[in-house]
C-alpha positions as CSV (number, residue, x, y, z in Angstrom):
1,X,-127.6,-73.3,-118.6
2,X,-124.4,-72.6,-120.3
3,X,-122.6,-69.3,-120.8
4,X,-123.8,-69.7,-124.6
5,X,-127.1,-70.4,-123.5
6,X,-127.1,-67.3,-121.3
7,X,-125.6,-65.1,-124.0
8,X,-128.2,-66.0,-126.2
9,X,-130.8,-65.4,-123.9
10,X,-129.8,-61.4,-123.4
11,X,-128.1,-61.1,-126.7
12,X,-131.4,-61.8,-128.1
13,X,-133.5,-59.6,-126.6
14,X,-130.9,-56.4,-128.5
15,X,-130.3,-57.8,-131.6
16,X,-131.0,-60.4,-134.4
17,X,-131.3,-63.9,-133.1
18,X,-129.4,-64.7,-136.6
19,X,-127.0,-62.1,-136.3
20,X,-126.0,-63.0,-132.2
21,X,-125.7,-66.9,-133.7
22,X,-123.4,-65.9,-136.7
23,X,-121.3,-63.8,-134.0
24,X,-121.4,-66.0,-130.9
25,X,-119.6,-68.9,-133.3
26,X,-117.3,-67.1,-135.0
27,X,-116.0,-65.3,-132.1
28,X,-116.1,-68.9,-129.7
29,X,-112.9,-70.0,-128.8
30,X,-114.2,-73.8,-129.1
31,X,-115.5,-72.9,-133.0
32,X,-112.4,-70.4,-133.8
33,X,-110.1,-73.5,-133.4
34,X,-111.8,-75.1,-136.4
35,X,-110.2,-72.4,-138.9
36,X,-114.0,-72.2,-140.5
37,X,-116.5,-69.2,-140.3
38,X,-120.5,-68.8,-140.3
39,X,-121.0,-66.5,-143.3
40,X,-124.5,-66.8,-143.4
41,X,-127.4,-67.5,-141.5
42,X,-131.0,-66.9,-142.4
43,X,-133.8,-64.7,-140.1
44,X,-135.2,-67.7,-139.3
45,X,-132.4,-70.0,-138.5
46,X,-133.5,-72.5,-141.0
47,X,-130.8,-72.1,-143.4
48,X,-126.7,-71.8,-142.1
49,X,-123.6,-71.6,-144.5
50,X,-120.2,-72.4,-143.6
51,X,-116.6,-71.5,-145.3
52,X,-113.7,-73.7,-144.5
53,X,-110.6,-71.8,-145.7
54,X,-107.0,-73.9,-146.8
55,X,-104.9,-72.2,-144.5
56,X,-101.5,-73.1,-142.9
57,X,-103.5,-73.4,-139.5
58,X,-105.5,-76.9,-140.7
59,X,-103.5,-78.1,-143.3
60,X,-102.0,-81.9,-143.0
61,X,-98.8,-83.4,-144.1
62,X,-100.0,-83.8,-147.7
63,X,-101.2,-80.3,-148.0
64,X,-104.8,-80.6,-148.0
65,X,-107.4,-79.6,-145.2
66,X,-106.5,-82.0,-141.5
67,X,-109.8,-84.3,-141.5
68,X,-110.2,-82.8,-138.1
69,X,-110.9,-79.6,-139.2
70,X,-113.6,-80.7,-141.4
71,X,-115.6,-82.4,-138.8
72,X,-115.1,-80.0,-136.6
73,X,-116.5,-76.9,-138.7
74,X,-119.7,-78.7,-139.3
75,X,-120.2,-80.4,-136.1
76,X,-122.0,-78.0,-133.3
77,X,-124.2,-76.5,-136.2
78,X,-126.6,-78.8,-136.2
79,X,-127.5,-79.5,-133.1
80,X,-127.5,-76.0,-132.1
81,X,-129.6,-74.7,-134.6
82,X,-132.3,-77.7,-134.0
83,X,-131.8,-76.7,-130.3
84,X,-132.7,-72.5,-131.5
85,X,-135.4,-74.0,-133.8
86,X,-137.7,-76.0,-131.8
87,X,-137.7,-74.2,-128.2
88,X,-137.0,-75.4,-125.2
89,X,-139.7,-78.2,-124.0
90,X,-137.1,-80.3,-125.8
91,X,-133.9,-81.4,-125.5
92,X,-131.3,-82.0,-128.4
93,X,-128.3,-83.9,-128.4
94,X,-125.3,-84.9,-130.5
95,X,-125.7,-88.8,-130.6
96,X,-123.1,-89.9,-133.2
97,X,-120.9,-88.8,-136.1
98,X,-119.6,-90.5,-139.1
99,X,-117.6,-88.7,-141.6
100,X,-116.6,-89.6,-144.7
101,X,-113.3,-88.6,-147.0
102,X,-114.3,-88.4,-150.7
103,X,-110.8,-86.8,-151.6
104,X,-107.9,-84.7,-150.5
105,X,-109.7,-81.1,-149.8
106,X,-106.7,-78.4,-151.0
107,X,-109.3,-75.5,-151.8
108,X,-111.7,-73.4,-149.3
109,X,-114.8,-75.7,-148.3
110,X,-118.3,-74.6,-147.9
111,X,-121.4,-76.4,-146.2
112,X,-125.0,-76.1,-146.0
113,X,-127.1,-76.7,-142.9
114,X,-131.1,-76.5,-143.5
115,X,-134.1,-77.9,-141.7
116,X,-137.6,-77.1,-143.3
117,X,-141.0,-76.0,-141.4
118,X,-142.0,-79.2,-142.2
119,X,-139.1,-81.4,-141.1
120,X,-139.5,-79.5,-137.5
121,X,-143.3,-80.5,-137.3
122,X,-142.5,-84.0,-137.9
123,X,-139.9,-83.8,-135.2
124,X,-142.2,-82.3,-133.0
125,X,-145.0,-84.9,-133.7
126,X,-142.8,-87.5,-133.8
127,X,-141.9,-86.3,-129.7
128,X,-145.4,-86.1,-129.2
129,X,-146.1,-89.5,-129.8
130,X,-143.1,-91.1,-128.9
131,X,-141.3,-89.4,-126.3
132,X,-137.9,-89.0,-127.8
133,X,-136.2,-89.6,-131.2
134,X,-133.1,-89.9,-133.2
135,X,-132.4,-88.6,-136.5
136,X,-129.8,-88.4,-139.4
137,X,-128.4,-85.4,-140.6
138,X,-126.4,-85.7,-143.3
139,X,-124.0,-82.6,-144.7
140,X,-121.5,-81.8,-147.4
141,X,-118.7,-80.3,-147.7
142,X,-118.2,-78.7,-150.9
143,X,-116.2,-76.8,-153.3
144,X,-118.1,-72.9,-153.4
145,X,-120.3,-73.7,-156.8
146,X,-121.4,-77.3,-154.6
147,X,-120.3,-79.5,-157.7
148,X,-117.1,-81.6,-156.3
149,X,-117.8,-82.8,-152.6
150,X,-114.9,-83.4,-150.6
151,X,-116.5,-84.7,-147.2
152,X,-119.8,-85.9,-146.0
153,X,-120.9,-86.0,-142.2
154,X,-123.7,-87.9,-141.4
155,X,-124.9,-86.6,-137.3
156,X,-127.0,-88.8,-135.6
157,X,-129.3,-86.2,-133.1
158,X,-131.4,-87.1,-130.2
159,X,-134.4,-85.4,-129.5
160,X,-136.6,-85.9,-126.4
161,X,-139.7,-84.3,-124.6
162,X,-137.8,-82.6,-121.7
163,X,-139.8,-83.6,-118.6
164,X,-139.3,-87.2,-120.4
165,X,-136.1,-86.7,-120.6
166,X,-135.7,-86.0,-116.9
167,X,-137.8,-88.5,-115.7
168,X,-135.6,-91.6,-117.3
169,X,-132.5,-90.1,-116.0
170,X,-134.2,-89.9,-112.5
171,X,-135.0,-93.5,-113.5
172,X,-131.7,-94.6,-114.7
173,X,-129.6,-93.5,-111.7
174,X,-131.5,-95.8,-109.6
């Protein structure tokens, strides 16, 4: 278990598990470095906004937003809200990313990250018949009104039953 993990745990159990997600990213050192911010994050974690300030601390030779910065503000959201969503029978992991520049980003970005009650049952059902999965998430990067979209990131996640999961790594280590 991971010091997040662990701080989640307790944190939890005092406040908001919304409200301890929103603070635990902004205030990790890992998530800091990106130069973006969690502004919002819904009771039930299915809904999580981003803001991706143009600041001197992620701005590239040409004066727009570093490409690194982008994909690193939306990266860990995901896959650690799926992880927060579904429980812990499962495991989540990041599989694979592609990004993609749509133009030079020289104003504060925003992104969405939403799963639906339904999209989590099919998950869940999905593991239930098959063991393990992997899915595309696709997100945006966006001016605030969401009309001009400078980035998209599509995250490829892996989801697996956990005693599955442990029983083919058993497996492949012999």
């Amino acid at each position: 278990m991971s010091i997040y993990q662990k701080i989640a745990k307790v944190g939890s159990k005092y406040i908001g598990k919304h409200i301890l997600f929103k603070y635990a990213f902004n205030l990790s050192p890992m998530y800091r470095r990106s130069t973006a911010k969690v502004i919002n994050i819904s009771k039930d974690l299915l809904e999580v906004r981003i803001k991706l300030p143009i600041s001197y601390k992620n701005k590239n030779y040409v004066n727009s937003i570093f490409g690194g910065s982008m994909f690193s503000a939306v990266d860990p959201i995901p896959m650690v809200q799926l992880i927060n969503l579904i429980g812990e029978d499962f495991v989540v992991w990041d599989k694979a990313a592609k990004i993609s520049f749509k133009r030079p980003a020289k104003e504060t970005l925003y992104a969405d990250f939403k799963y639906s009650m339904n999209e989590l049952e099919d998950i869940k059902n999905k593991i239930t018949q098959e063991n393990e999965l992997e899915f595309i998430k696709t997100i945006l990067l966006t001016n605030k009104d969401k009309t001009i979209v400078y980035c998209e990131v599509q995250k490829t996640i892996y989801v697996a039953n956990k005693t599955y999961f442990k029983e083919k790594r058993k497996k492949s280590r012999i």
